[in-house]
DRENBADO-180587 format. One line per 10 residues: their letters; for each residue x, z, y of N, C-alpha, C. Coordinates in steps of 0.001 Angstrom, whole numbers, padded with zeros to 6 digits. Each point is the difference from the previous one (the first is absolute). Layout:
N
A = X/Z/Y/X/Z/Y/X/Z/Y; ...
This chain:
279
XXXXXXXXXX = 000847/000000/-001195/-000847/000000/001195/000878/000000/001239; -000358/-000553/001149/000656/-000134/001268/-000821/-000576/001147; 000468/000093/001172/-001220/-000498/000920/000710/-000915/000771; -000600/-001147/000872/000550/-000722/000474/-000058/000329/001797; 000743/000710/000092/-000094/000760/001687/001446/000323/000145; -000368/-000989/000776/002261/-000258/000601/-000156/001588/000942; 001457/000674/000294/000259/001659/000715/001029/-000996/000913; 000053/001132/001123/001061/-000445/001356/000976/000975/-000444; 000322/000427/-000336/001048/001465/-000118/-000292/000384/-001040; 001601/000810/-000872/-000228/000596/-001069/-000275/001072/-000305
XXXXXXXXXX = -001328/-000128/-001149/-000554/001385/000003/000521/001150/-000715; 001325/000663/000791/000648/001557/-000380/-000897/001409/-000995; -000916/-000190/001073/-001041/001190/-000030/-000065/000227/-001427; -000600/-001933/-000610/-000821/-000008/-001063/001686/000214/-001380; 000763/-000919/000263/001043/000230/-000745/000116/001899/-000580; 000247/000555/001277/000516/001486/000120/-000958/000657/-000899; -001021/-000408/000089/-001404/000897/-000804/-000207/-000414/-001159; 000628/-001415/000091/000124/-000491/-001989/000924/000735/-000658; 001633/000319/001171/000898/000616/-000866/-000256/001504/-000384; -000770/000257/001120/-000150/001532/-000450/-000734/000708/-000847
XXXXXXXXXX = -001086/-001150/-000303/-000648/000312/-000947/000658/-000295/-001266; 000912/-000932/-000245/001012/-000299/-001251/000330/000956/-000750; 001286/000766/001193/000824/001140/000055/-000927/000757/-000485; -000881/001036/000844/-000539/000958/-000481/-000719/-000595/-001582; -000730/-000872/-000721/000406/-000008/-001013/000757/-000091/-001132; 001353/-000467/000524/001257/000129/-000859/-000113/001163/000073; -000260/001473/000513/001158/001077/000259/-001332/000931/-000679; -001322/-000734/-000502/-001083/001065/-000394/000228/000223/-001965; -000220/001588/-000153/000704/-000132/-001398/-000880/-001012/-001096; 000727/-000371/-000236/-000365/-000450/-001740/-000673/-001646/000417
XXXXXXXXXX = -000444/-000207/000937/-001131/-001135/-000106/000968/-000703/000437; 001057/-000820/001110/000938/-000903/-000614/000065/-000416/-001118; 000349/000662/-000943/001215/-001036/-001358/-001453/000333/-000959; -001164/000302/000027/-001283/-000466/-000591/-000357/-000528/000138; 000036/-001770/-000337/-001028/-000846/-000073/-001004/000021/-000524; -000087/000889/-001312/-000978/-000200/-000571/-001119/001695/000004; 000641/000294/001084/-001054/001515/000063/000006/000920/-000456; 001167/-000437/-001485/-000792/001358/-000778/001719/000983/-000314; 000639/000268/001367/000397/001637/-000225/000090/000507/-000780; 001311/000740/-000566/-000375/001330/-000263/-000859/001169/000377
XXXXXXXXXX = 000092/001173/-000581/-000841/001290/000562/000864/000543/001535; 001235/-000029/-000342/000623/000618/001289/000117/-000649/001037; -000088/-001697/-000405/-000065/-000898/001324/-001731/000109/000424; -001285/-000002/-000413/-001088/000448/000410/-000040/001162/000915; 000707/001083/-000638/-000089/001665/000982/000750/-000276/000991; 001196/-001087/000257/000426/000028/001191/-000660/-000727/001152; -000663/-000944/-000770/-001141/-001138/000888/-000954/000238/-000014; -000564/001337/-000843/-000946/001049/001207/000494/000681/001053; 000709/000556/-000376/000355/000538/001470/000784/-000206/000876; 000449/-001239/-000022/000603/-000558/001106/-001275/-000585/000821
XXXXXXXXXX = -000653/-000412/-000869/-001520/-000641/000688/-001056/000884/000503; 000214/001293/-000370/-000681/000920/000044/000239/000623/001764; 001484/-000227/000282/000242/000763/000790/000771/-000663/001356; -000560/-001950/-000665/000291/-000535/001258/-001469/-000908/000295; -000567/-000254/-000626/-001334/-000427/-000193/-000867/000937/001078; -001365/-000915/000104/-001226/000614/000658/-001387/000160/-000808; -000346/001446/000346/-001008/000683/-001259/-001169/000195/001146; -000822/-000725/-000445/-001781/000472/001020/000027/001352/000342; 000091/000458/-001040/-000083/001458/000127/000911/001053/001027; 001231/-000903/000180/000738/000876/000680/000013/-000311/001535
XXXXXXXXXX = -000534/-001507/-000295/-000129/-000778/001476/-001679/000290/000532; -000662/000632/-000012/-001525/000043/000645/-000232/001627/-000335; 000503/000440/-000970/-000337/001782/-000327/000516/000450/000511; 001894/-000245/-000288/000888/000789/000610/000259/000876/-001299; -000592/-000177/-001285/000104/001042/-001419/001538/-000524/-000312; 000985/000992/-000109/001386/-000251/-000526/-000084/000256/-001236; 000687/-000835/-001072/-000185/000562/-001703/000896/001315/000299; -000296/000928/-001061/000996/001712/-000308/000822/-000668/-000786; -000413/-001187/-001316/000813/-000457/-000940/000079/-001143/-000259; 001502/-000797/-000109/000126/-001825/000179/000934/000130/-001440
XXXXXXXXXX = 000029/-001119/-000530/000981/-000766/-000679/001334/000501/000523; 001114/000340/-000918/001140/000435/000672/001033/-000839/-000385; -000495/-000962/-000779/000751/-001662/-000209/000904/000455/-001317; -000217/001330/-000902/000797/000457/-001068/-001234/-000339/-000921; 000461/-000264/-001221/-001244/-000220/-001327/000779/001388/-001018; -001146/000192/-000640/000531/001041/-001650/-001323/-000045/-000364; 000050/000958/-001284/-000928/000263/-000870/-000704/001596/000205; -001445/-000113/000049/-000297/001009/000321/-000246/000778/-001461; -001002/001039/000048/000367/001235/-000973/-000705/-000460/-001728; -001296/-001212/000802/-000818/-000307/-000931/001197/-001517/-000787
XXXXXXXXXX = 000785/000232/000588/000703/-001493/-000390/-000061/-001338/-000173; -000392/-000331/001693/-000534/-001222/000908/000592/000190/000951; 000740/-001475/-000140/001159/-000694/000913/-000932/-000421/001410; 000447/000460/001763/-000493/-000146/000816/001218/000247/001057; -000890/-000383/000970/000941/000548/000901/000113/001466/001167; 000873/000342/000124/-000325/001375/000113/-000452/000614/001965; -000590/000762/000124/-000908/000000/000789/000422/001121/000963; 000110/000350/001657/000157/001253/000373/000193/-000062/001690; 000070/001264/000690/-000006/-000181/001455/001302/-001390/000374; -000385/-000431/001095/000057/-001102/000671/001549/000539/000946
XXXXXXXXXX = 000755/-000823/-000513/001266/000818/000269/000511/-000888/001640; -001053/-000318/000837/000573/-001009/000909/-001576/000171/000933; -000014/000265/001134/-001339/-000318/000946/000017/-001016/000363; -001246/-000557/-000264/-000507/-001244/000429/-001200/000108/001057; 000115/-001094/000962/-000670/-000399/000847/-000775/-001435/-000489; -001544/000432/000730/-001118/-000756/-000657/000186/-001044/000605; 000360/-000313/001653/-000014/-001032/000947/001505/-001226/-000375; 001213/000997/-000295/000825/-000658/-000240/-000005/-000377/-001505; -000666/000392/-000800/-000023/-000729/-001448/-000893/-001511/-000306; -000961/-000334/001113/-000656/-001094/000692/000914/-000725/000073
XXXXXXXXXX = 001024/000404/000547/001026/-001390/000756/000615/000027/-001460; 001097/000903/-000423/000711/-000359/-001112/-000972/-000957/-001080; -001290/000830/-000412/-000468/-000719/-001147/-000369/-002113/000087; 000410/-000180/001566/-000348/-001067/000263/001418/-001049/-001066; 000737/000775/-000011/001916/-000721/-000444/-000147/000368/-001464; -001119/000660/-000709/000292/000035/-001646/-000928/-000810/-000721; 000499/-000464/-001338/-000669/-000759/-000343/-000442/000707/-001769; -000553/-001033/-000645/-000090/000741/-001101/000712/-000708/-000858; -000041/-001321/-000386/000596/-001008/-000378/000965/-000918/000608; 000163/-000695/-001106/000581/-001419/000724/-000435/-000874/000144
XXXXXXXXXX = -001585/-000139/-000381/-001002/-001145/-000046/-000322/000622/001256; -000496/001320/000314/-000361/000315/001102/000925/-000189/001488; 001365/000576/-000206/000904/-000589/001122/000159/-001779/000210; -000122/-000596/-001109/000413/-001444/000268/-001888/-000560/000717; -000586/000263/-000399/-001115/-000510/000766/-000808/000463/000967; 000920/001177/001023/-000562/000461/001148/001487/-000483/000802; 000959/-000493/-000485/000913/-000911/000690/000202/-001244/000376; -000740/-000438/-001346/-000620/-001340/000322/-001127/-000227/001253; -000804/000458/000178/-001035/-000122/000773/000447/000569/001589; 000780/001053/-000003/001203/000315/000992/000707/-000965/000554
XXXXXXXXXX = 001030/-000954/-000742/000814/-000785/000319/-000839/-001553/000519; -001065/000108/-000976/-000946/-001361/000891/-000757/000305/000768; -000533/000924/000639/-000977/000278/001214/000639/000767/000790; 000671/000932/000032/000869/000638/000674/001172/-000738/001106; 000485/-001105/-000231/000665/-000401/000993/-001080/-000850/001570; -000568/-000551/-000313/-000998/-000531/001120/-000907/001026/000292; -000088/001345/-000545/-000945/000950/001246/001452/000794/000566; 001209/000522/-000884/000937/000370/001057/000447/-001040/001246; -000081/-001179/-000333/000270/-000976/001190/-000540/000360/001024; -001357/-000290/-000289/-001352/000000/001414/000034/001524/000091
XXXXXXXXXX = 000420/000947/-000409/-000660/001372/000524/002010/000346/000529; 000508/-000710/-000369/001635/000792/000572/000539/001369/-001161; 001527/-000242/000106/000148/001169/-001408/-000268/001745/000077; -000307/000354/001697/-000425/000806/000003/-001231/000320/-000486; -000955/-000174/000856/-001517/000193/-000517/-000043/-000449/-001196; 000646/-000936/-000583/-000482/-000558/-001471/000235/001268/-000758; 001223/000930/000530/000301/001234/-000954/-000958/000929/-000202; -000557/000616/001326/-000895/000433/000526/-001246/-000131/-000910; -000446/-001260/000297/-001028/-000284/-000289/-000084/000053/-001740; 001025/-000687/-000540/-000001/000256/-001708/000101/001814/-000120
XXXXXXXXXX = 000501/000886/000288/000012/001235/-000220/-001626/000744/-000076; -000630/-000821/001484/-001186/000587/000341/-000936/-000447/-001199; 000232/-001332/-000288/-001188/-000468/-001186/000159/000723/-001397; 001420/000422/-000320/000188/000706/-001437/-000502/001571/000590; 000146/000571/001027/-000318/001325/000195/-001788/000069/-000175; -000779/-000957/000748/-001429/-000418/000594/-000648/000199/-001417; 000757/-001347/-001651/-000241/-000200/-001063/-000089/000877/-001009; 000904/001425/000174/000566/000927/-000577/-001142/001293/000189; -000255/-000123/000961/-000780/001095/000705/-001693/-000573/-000639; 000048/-000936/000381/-001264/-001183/-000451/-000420/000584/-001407
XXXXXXXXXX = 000967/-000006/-000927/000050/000069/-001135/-000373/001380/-000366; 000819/001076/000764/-000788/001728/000370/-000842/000103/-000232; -000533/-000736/001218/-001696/000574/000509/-000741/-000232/-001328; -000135/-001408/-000576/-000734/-000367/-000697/000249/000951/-001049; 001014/000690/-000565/-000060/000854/-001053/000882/001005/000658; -000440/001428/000713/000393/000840/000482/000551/001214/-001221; -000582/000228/-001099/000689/000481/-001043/000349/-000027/-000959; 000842/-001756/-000034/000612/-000575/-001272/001417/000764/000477; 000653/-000166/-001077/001506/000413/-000485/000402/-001007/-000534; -000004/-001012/-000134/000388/-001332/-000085/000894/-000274/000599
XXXXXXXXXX = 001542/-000647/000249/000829/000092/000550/000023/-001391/000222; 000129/-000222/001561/-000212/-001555/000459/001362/-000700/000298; 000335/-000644/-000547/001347/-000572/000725/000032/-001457/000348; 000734/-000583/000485/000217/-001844/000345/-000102/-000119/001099; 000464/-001499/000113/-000235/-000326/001701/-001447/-000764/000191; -000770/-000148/-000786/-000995/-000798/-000722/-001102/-000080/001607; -000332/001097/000292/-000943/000325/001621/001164/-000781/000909; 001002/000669/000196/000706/-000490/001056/000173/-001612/000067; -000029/-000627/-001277/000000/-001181/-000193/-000914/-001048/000327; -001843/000938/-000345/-000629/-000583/-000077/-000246/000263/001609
XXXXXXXXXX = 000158/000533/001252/-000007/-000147/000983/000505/-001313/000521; 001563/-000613/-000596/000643/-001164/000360/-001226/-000956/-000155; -000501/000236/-001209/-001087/-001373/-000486/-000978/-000176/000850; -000837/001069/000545/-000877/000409/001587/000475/-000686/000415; 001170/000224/000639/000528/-000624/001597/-000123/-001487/000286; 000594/-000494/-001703/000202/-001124/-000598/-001243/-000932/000455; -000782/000240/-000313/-001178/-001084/-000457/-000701/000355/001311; 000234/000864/000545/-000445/-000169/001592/000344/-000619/000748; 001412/-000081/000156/000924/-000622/000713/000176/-001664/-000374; -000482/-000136/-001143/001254/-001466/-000801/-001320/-000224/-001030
XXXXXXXXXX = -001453/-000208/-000099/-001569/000094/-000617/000517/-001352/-000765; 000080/-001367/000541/000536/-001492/-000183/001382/000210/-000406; 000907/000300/-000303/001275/000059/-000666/-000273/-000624/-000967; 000845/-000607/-000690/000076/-000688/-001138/000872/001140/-001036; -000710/000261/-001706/001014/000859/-000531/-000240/-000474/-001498; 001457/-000728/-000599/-000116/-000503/-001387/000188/001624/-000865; -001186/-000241/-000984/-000421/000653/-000882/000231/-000425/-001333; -000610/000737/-000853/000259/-000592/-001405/-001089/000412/-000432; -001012/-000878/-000214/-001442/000348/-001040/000242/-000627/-001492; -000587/001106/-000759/-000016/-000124/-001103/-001446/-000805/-001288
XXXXXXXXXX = -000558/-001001/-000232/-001055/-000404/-000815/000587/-000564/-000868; 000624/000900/-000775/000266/-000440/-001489/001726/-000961/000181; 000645/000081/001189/001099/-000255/-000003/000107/000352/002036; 001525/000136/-000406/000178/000363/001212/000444/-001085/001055; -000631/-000174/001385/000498/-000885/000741/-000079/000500/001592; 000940/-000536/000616/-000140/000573/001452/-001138/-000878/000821; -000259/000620/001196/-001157/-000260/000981/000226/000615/001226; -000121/-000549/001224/000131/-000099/001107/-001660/000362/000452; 000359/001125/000405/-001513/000877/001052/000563/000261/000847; -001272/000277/001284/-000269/001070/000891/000572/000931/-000367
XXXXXXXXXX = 000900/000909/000777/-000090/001508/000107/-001397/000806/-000088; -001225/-000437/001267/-000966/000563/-000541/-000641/-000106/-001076; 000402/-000788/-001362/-000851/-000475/-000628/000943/001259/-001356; 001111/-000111/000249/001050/001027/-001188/000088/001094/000571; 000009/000544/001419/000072/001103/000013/-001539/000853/000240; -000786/-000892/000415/-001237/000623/-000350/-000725/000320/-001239; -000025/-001653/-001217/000034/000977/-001210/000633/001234/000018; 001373/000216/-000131/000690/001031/-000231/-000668/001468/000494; -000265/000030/001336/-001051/001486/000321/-001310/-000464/-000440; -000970/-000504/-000397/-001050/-000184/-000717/000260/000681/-001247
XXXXXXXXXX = 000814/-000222/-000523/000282/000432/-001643/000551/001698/000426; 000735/000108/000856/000150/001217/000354/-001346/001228/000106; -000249/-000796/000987/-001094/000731/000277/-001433/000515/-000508; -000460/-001190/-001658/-000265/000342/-000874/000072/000930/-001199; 001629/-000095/000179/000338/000595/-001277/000183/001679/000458; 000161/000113/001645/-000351/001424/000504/-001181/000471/000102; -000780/-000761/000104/-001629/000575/-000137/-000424/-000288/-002064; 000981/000247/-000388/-000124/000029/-001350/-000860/-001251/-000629; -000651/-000660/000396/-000068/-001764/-000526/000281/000017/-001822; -000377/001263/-001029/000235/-000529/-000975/001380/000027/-000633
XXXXXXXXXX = 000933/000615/000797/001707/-000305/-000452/000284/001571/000084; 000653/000231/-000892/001045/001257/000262/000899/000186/001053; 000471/000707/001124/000954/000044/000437/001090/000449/-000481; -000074/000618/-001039/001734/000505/-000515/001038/000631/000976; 000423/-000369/000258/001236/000502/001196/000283/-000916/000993; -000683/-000596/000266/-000293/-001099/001242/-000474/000398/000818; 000322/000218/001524/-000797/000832/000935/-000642/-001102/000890; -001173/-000697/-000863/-000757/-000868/000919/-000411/-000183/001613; -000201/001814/-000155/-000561/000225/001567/001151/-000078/001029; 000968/000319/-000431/001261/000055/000749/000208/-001537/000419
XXXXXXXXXX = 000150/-000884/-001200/000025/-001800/000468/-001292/-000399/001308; -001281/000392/-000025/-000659/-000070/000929/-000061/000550/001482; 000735/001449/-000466/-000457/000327/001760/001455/-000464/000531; 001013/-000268/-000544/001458/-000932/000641/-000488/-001129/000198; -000593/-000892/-000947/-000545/-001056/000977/-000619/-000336/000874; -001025/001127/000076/-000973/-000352/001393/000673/000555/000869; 000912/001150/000153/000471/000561/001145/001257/-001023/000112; 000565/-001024/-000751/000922/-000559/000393/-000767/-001486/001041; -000991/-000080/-000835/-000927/-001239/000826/-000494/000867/001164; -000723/001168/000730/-000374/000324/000681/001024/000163/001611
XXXXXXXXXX = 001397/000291/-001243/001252/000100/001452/000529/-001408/000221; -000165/-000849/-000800/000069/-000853/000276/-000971/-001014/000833; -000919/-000019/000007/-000828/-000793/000632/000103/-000238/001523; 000259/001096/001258/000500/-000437/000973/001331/-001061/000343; 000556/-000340/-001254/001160/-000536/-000125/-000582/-001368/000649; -000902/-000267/-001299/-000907/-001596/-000611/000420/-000806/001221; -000688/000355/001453/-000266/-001132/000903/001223/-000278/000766; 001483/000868/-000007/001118/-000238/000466/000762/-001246/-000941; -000381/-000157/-001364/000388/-000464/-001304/000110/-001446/000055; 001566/-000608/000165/-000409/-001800/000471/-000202/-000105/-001803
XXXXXXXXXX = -000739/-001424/000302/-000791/-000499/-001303/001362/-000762/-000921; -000526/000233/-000955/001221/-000734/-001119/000072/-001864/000497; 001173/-000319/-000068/000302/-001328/000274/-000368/-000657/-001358; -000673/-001561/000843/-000156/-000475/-001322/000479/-000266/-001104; -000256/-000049/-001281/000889/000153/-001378/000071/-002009/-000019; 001255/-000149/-000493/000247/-001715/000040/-000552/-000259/-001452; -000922/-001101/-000146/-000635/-000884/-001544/000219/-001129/000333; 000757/-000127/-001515/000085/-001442/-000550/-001327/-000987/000410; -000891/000415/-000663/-001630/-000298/000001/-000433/-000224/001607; 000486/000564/000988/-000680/-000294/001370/000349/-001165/000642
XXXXXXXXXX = -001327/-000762/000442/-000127/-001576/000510/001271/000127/001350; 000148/-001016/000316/001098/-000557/000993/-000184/-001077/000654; -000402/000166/001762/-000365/-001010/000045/000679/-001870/000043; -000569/-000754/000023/000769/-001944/-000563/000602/-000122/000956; 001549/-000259/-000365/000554/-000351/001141/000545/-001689/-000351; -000033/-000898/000787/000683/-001289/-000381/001532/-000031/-000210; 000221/-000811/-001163/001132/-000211/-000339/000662/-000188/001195; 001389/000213/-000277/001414/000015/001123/-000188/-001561/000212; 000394/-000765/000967/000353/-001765/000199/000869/-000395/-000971; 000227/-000903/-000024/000855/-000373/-001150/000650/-001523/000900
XXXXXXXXX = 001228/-000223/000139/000818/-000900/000531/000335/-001289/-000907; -000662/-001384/000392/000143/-000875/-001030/001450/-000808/000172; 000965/-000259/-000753/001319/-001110/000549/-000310/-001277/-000662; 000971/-000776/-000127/-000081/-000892/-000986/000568/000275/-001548; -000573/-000683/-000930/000440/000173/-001500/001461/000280/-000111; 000408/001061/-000995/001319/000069/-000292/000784/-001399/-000389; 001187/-000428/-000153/000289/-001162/-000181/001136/-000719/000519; 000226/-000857/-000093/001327/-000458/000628/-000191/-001105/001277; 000120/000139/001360/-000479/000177/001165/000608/-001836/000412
């Protein structure tokens, strides 16, 4: 996937926030060098509570309820002789406001980091353009904080531990389709084989919050560990801050086709001599 929207300047902002989100998953235990998920016991207890204690919990963000007892990232066997991981006061204070921002840089996977980078690296450079690398910072912080909180309200006493840049992201996609609705963006649809296709932005990134926004009003699907509501209120608050942008916004230059008429021009003159030959 990619979009066809030429940038005046290079977008830093968006680079810096791809790398950092990298890093901080190289450096999170155990889930690096797991491709395939499945850990040991002691790499699990550490990726609870590393997640535990950089992550954002409803509960801690809208109650203010601190757990007495977290994951202490050690596993053993308890008395009944069942392997777990072992459990106890919280050897580190955490802040509810600043675990918002961190949980925005963790991921859970690598399916999960590679496809909130993807969508980063293609929409992310043409709203840091038009918004400048300040506010673009700004403004991505505000949509993962807005998304995070979003995600609170709607469940004020889950313990569910939220992490990704997934809100903050889906704010970029807001801005996106406000700003750039007519963009052109090759896709890849799938009917029984795969082939690419050239849409609208509004036409791919609006599916995209449609399906969102279904699958948060529960539409029949499980959410699992997908924080639907979080993808929605980043997008509308990323489309909502965005929208004063819209009418400053010069229009995309036309895209050049093979296929487009030209109007008849008459052949060049043509200069007649006499026959080649011997004179």
């Amino acid at each position: 996937m990619h979009d066809l929207n030429p940038v005046r300047r290079t977008p830093w902002v968006t680079y810096a926030l791809i790398a950092v989100n990298v890093i901080v998953f190289l450096r999170t235990p155990a889930l690096p060098w797991s491709f395939s998920g499945n850990g040991s016991l002691a790499d699990m207890c550490h990726l609870q509570a590393f997640q535990q204690q950089w992550g954002a919990v409803p509960r801690e963000l809208i109650r203010g309820i601190m757990p007495k007892i977290v994951p202490t990232g050690d596993s053993g066997v308890s008395d009944t002789g069942q392997a777990g991981c072992v459990i106890g006061p919280p050897g580190y204070d955490k802040s509810p406001p600043l675990s918002a921002l961190t949980a925005m840089f963790l991921h859970g996977s690598w399916m999960h980091l590679l496809g909130n980078m993807l969508f980063l690296w293609i929409f992310g450079n043409n709203v840091e353009d038009r918004m400048g690398r300040v506010r673009y910072l700004l403004f991505y912080l505000l949509c993962g904080f807005a998304a995070t909180y979003g995600f609170a309200l709607a469940q004020p006493d889950s313990t569910q531990t939220l992490i990704g840049a997934s809100g903050a992201i889906a704010g970029v996609l807001g801005a996106y389709i406000v700003l750039w609705p007519k963009a052109r963006v090759w896709s890849l649809i799938t009917l029984g084989i795969i082939f690419p296709v050239k849409l609208p932005a509004w036409v791919v990134l609006g599916l995209w919050f449609a399906l969102q926004a279904v699958y948060s009003a529960g539409g029949g699907v499980e959410q699992g560990t997908v924080a639907y509501v979080a993808h929605v209120v980043g997008f509308v608050v990323g489309a909502l801050v965005a929208l004063p942008l819209r009418r400053h916004t010069a229009p995309l230059p036309p895209q050049p086709s093979r296929y487009r008429s030209r109007p008849w021009q008459p052949p060049p003159p043509q200069s007649w001599g006499p026959p080649p030959g011997p004179q």
